[in-house]
N, C-alpha and C positions, 0 to 999 in steps of 0.2 A: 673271513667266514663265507664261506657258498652257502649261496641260496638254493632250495631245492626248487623241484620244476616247479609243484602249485603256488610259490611264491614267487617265481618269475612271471608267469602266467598273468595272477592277480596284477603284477605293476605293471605289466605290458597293458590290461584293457583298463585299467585307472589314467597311466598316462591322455591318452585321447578324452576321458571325460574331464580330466582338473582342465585342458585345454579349453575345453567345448564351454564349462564354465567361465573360463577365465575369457573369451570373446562374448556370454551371454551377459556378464556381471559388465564389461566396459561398454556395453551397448544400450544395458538399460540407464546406465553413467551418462551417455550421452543423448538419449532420448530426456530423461531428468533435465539437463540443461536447457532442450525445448518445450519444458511444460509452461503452459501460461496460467498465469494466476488470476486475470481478469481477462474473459472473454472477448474480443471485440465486437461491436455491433454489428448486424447484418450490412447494412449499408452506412456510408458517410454522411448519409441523409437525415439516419435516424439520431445523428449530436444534434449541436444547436449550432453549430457553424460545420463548414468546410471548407477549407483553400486546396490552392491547386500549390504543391512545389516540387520543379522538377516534371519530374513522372511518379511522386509518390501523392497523393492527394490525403491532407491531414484533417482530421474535426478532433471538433471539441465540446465539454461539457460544460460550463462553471457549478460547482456544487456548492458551493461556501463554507460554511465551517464543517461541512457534513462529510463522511468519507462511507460514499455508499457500501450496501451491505446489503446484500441479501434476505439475512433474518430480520434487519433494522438498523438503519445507520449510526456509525459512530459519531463523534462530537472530537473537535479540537479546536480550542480559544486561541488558539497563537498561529493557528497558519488557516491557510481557505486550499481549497480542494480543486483542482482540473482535472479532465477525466478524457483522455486522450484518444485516437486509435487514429493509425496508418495501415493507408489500405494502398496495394498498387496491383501491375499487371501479374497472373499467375504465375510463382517461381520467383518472383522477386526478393529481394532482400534492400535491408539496408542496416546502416551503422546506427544505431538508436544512442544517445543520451539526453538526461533531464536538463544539463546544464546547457542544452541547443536551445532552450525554453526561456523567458521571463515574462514579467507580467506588468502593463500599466496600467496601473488603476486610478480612474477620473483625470485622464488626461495628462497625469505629470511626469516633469520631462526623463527623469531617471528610474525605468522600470524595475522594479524587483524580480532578484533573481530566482532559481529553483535554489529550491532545499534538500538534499538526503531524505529519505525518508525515513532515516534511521534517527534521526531528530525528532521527527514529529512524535514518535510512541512515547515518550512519557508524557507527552499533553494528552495522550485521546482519552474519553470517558464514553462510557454504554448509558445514551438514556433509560434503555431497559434496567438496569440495574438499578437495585436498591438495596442500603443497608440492613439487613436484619434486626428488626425490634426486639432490642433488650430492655432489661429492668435496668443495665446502669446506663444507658441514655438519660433517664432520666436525671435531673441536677439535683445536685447533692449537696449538703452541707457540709463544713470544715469536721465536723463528727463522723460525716462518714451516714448517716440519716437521709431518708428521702425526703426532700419539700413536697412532696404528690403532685408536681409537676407545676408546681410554682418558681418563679426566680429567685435567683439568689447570687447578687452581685459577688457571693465569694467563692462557687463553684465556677470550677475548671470548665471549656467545652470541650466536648469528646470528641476524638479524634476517629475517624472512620478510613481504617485501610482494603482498598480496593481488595479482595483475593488475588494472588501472585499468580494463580492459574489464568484468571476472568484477563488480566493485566498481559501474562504470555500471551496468550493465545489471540488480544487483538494486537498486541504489536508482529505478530507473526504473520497478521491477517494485515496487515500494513503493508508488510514489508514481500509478501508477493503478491500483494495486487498493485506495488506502484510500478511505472514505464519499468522494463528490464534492458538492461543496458547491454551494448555491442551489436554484434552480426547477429539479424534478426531475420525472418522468413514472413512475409506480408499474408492474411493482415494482423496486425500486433497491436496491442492496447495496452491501458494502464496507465496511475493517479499520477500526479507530478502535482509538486508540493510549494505555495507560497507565504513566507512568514508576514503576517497580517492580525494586526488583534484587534481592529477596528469592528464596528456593525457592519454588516452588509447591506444594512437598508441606507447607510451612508452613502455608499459605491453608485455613481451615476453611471460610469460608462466602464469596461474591460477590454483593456486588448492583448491578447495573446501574442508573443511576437515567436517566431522561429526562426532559426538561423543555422544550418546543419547541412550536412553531408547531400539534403536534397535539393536545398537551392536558401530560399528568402521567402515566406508569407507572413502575412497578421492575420488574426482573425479576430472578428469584433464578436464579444461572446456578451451573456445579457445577466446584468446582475443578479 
């Protein structure tokens, strides 16, 4: 079948535009892979530690069970929180992973390693959040009757499910504010994750060790 002219036409100045698209659509592909999720601090001054390794100079934050936030910090019982950023000369880069990280806490000899942070999101909870007061909170009798908020050894306790939304959206917020991993453009930040279910008012001393692509530091960080 021949095409006539005004549909030659048409495909001749469509061709260069799916083009022009198809380098604008791989571009923002590739910007996307350097967005960063947690900002780095101005300076390495403003952590609570800094080492030098190498030529990349590292700090740190310890937060403990907290995973800062913005609006209000999150909560997790099972792991404590570090808050990283690698700073070096302009144009820099380096090879970023969590697992260059562990952590001794109170001096003992076998440090804990990093975690996934894809671990951590079914511990986290929002202090801000609270269950909505209903009427069946209230305990109830095998009838099915309200006590008027009296006990009653044979009611059930109610079970309270987080919203699957409230539950996305902080494992989401997890999972791009922790260290991002690989070839990285300095300076770069972000959470690295330790499984810990102790108090933190227990914790006498911290030390962060690294071990990576930049060399060897510790840094003594403060419970």
């Amino acid at each position: 079948m021949r095409l006539s002219p005004v549909c030659v036409i048409g495909v001749l100045i469509a061709a260069p535009c799916l083009s022009a698209y198809g380098q604008n659509t791989e571009s923002k592909d590739a910007r996307a892979n350097e967005v960063k999720g947690m900002p780095p601090r101005a300076t390495p001054g403003d952590y609570q530690a800094h080492a030098q390794a190498g030529a990349v100079t590292i700090a740190a934050e310890f937060m403990g069970h907290s995973v800062p936030k913005p609006e209000g910090p999150l909560s997790t019982e099972d792991y404590v929180v570090v808050e990283t950023g690698f700073f070096g000369a302009p144009g820099s880069r380096i090879q970023l992973s969590t697992g260059d990280f562990s952590l001794k806490i109170n001096g003992k000899k076998t440090p804990l390693p990093s975690q996934p942070s894809v671990l951590v999101t079914s511990s986290l909870k929002d202090p801000q959040w609270s269950p909505p007061e209903d009427a069946e909170s209230k305990p109830k009798s095998k009838g099915g009757l309200s006590t008027g908020g009296q006990s009653d050894s044979s009611s059930l306790p109610v079970v309270v499910h987080v919203p699957i939304e409230l539950r996305h959206a902080m494992s989401q917020y997890v999972l791009r504010s922790s260290l991002p991993e690989g070839d990285r453009a300095l300076p770069e930040a972000g959470l690295i994750f330790f499984q810990y279910r102790g108090r933190t008012k227990s914790i006498h001393s911290l030390e962060l060790i690294y071990s990576g692509p930049a060399g060897k530091t510790t840094l003594a960080l403060q419970p």
